[in-house]
C-alpha positions in Angstrom: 52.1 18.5 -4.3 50.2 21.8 -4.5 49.9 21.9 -8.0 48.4 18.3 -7.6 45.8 19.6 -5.1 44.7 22.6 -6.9 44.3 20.4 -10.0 41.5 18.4 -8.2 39.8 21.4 -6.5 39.3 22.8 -10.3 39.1 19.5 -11.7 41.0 20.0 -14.7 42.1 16.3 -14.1 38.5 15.8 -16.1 39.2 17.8 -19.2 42.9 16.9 -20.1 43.5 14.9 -23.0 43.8 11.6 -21.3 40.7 12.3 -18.9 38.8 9.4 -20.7 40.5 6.9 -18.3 39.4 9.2 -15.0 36.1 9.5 -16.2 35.8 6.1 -16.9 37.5 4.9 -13.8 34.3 7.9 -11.8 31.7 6.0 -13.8 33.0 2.7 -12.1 32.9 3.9 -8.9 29.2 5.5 -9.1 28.1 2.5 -10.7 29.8 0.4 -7.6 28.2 2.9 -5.0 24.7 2.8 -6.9 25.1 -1.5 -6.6 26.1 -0.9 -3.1 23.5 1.4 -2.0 20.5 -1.0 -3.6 21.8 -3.8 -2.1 21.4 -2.2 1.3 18.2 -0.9 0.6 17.5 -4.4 -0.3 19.0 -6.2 2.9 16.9 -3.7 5.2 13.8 -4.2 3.3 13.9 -8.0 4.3 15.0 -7.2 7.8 11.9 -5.7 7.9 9.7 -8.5 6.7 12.0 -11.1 8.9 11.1 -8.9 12.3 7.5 -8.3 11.4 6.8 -12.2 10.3 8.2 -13.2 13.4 5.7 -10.4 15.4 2.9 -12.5 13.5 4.2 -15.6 14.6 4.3 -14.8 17.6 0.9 -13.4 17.7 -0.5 -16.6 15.9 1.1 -18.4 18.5 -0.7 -17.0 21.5 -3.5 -17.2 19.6 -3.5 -20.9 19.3 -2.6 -21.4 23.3 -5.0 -19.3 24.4 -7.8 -21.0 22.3 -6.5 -24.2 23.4 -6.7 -23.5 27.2 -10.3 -22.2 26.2 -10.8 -25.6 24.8 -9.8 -27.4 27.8 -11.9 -25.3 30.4 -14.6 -26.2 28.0 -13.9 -29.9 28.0 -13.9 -29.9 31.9 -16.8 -32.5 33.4 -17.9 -29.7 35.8 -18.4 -27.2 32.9 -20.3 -29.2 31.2 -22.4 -30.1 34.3 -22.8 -26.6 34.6 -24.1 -25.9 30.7 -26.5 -29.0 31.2 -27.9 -28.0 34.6 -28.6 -24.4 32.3 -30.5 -26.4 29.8 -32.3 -29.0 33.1 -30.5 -31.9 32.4 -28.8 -33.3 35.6 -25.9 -35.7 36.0 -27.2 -39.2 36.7 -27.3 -40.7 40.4 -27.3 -44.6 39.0 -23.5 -45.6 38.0 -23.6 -47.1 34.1 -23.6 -51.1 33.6 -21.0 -52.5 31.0 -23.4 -54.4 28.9 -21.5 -57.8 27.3 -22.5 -59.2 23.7 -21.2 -63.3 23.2 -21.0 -63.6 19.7 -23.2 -66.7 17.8 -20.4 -68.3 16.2 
């Protein structure tokens, strides 16, 4: 057991005869860990761009309501009263008349 232990502190397991199957088996492994770590750079990369599209989203989003609440305020009859009484155009006092066309058939 001690002998076993000081053999992998020196590392003569890598340069005995039939150390081609240990280095092989190291190789492996690095190559495994080297997958691994990529991967995970990989997966964090698109956590990234999944939390900062959705911060634009977002953003877009209260964009759009509050240019649509601007739309309405500007769409409101007493606004627009307001913007023609600016200009000296005033609302009119006399109600409209539906005017009725009978078709010459």
């Amino acid at each position: 057991m001690k002998k076993n232990i000081y053999s992998i502190l020196k590392g003569t397991f890598l340069v005995n005869d039939d150390s081609f199957k240990n280095w092989r088996f190291i190789i492996f492994i690095s190559g495994l860990a080297l997958i691994m770590i990529a991967s995970s750079h990989s997966a964090d990369k698109k956590v990234y761009k999944i939390a900062r599209l959705n911060n634009e989203a977002k953003e877009m989003r209260s964009a759009f309501v509050d240019g649509r609440s601007k739309l309405m305020r500007l769409k409101m009859e007493s606004e627009i009263a307001n913007k023609m009484k600016e200009k000296g155009l005033s609302q009119s006092v006399i109600p409209p008349k539906k005017i009725k066309v009978k078709s010459q058939n």
